[in-house]
N, C-alpha and C positions, 0 to 999 in steps of 0.2 A: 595259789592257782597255777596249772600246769597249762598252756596252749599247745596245742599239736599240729603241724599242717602236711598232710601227705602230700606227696608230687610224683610224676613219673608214668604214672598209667596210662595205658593205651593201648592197642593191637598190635597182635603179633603172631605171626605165623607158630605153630605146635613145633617146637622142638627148639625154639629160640629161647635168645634171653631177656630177663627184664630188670633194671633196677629200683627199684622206689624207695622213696626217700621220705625221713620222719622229723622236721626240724623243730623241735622244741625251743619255746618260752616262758618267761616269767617265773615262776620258784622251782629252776630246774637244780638247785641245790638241795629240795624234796623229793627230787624221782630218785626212786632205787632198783625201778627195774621197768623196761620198756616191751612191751607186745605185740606183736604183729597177730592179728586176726584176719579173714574173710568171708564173706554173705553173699552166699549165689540165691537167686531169685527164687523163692518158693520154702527157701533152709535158713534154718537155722544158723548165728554166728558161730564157727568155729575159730579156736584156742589154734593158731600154727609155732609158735615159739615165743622166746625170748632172751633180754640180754641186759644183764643188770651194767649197773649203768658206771658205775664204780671199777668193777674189775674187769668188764669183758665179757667173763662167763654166760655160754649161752647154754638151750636147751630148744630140742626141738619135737615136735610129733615125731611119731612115725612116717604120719602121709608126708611127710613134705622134709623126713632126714635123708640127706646126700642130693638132693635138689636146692634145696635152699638154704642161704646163708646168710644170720644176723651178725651185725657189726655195727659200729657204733666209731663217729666222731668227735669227741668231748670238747674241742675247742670249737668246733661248728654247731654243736650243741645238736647232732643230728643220727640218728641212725637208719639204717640201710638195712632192706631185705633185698638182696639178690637172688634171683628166680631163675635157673637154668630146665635146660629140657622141658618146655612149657606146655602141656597138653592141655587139648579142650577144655576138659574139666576143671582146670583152672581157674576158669573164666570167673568174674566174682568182682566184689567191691573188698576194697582190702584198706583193713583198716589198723595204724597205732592207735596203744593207749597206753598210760603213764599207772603204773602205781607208786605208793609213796611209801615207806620203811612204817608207817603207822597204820596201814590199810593192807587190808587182806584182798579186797578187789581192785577190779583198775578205776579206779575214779574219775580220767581224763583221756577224751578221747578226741580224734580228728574226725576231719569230715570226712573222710573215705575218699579212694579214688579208685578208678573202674578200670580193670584188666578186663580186657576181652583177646580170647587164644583162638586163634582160628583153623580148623582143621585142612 
């Protein structure tokens, strides 16, 4: 079992920055790759990136390549989505989750925490 706790969220004026944070617990010698997601009220989860957890390597949408930037901690056992130029649209609950080297989906997920961008 993987635990997740996001932190960090909060308002922020449109064009600002924001950091959040993904501190991982418990069999994080099974995570091999970490995701950042978000859910604006009415939509559906979307997929924003990832960053396996071993090398570094990330991978991002479109929506959100050259705005934002996953990174990753290993001795904090924590990774970071860094959100630059932050429009309304942003707005959302934003959420990690953990897959494991034996799983195709993310199995482990946080509780979310809530940006709101204000125009």
């Amino acid at each position: 079992q993987v635990q997740l706790v996001e932190s960090g969220g909060g308002l922020v004026q449109a064009g600002g920055p924001l950091r959040l944070a993904c501190v991982a617990s418990g069999r994080t010698d099974t995570t091999y790759v970490v995701g950042w997601f978000r859910q604006s009220p009415g939509k559906e989860r979307d997929f924003l990136g990832h960053i396996t957890w071993s090398s570094g390597s990330t991978y991002y949408t479109d929506s959100v390549k050259g705005r934002f930037t996953i990174s990753r901690d290993n001795a904090k056992n924590t990774v970071y989505l860094q959100m630059n130029s932050l429009k309304p649209e942003d707005t959302a609950v934003y959420y990690c989750a953990a897959r494991t080297r034996a799983s195709v989906t993310y199995d482990y997920w946080g509780q979310g925490t809530q940006v709101t961008v204000s125009s």
